[in-house]
C-alpha positions as CSV (number, residue, x, y, z in Angstrom):
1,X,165.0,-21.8,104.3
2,X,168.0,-21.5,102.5
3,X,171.3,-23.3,102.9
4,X,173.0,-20.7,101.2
5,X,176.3,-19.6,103.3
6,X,178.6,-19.0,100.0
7,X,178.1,-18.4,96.3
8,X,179.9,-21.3,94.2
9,X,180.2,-25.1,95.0
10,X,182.2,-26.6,97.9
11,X,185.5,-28.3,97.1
12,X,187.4,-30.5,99.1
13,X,191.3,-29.6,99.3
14,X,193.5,-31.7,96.7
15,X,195.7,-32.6,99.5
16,X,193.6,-33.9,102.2
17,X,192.2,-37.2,102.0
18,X,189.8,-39.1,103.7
19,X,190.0,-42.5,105.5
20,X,187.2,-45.5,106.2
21,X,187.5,-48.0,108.3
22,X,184.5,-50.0,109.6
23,X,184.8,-48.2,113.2
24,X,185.4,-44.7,111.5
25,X,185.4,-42.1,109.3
26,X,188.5,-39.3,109.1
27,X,190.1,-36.8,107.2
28,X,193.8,-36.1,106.9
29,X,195.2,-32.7,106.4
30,X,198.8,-33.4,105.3
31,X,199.3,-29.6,105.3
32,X,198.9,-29.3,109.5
33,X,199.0,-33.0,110.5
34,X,195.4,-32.9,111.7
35,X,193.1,-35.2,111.5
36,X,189.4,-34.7,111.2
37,X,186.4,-37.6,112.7
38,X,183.4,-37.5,110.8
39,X,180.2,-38.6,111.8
40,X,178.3,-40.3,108.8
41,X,176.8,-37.2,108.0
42,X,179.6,-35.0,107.8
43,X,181.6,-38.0,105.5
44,X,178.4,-38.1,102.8
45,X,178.7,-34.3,102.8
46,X,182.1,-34.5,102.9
47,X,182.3,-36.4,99.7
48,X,179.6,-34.6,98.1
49,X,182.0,-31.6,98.1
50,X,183.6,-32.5,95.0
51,X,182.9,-28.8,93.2
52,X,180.1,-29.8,91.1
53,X,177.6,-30.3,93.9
54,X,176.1,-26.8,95.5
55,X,174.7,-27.0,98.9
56,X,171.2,-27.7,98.0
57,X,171.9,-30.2,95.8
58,X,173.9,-31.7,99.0
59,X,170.6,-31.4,101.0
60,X,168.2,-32.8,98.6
61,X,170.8,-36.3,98.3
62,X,171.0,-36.6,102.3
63,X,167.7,-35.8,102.2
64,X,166.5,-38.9,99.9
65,X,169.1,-40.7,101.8
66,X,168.5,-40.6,105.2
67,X,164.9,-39.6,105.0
68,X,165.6,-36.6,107.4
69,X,163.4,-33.3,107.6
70,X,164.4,-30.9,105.6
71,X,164.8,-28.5,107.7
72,X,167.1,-30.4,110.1
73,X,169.4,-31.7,106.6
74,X,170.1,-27.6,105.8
75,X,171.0,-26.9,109.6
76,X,173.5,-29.8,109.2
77,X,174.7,-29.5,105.7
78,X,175.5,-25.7,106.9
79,X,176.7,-26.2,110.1
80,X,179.3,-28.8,109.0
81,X,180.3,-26.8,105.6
82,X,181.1,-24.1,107.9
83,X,183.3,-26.5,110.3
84,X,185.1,-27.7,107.1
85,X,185.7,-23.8,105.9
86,X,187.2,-23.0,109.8
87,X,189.3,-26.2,109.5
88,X,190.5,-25.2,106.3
89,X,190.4,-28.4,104.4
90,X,187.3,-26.7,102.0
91,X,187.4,-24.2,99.4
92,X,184.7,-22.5,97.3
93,X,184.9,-22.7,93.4
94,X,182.6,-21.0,90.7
């Protein structure tokens, strides 16, 4: 199965930022004035959208991280790339 939704590498907006705090983890789109929650998932992925990482490279890191199926890592590594690309706080480079 392929995680394969775009051609290129996914790259995080210049302008939005994200935010940690022990309780949570957010993204700030200065552009709107929303504000994302992530769920630790969506904040590794969301970091690992720097536009040098493709998608399958983000699915084998969660992957060796979290010890997750396969299967169930490309469902979520597409799922939430798609959420970012309808929020509009993720481009696509290359």
């Amino acid at each position: 199965m392929s995680v394969l939704i775009r051609n290129g590498f996914p790259t995080r907006k210049p302008q939005v930022w994200l935010r940690q705090t022990d309780k949570e983890n957010a993204v700030f789109d200065p552009e709107t004035g929303v504000v994302h929650l992530m769920n630790a998932t969506a904040t590794a992925i969301w970091v690992l959208c720097d536009g040098e990482t493709t998608p399958e490279e983000m699915v084998d890191a969660i992957c060796e991280l979290s010890g997750l199926p396969r299967e169930v890592v490309i469902e979520d590594v597409r799922r939430i790339l798609l959420q970012f690309e309808e929020a509009d706080i993720l481009i696509w480079k290359g």
